[in-house]
N, C-alpha and C positions, 0 to 999 in steps of 0.2 A: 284833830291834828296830832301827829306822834310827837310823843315826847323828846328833845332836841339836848345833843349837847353842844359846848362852844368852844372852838379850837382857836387858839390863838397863834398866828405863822408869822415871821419876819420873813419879808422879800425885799428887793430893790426898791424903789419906787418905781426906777423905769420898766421893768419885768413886769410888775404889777401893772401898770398904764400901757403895755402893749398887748399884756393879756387880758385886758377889760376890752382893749379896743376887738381883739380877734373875737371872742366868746360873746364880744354883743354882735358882731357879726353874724353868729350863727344863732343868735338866739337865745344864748345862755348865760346870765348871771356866774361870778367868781364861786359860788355858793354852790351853787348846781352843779359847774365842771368838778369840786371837788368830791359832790358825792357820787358822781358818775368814775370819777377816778378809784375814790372806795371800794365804789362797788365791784370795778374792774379788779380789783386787789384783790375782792375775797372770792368772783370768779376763777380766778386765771391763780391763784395759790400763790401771787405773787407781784413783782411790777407788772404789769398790761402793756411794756412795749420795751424793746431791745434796749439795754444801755450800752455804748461803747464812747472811746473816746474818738474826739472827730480824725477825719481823715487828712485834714489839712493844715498846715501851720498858719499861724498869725500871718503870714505876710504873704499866703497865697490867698485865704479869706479874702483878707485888706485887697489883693488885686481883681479879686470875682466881684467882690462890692463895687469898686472902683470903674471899672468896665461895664456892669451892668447900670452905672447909674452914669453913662455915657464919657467917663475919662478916658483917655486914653496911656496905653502902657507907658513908661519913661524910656521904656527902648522896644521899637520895632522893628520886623525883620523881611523885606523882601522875598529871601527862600527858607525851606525850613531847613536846607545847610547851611545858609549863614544862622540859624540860630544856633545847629550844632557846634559848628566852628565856634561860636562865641562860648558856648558853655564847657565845650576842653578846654578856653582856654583857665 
């Protein structure tokens, strides 16, 4: 076996407990994705996948969550001109 060293990371809890749930998903231990991430590091000369910041504010997130987990919006609109009339005003 190769010689190992040990990295010690603070996370969430909860970040940690959805990323155990996904990675065991696929088959792979917290351990494993990180040396695959390494590894991707010293491929790719750098991060292994695009950082930006996201596209959406907090309270459109909150409405895509909210929708997708069957709520309904607190205002809905019959045409999409009454939506625009609501939002000039």
């Amino acid at each position: 076996m190769a010689k190992t060293d040990t990295l010690h990371i603070r996370v969430e809890p909860s970040v940690k407990k959805r990323a155990e749930e996904t990675l065991n998903e696929l088959g792979l231990s917290i351990t494993e994705a990180i040396n695959v991430f390494l590894n991707q590091v010293i491929l790719n000369d750098g991060i292994p996948f695009e950082i930006r910041k996201p596209r959406f504010n907090k309270e459109t997130i909150q409405a895509i969550k909210d929708t997708e987990n069957g709520r309904k919006l607190s205002k809905t609109f019959d045409t999409v001109d009454e939506m625009f009339e609501e939002l000039d005003n």
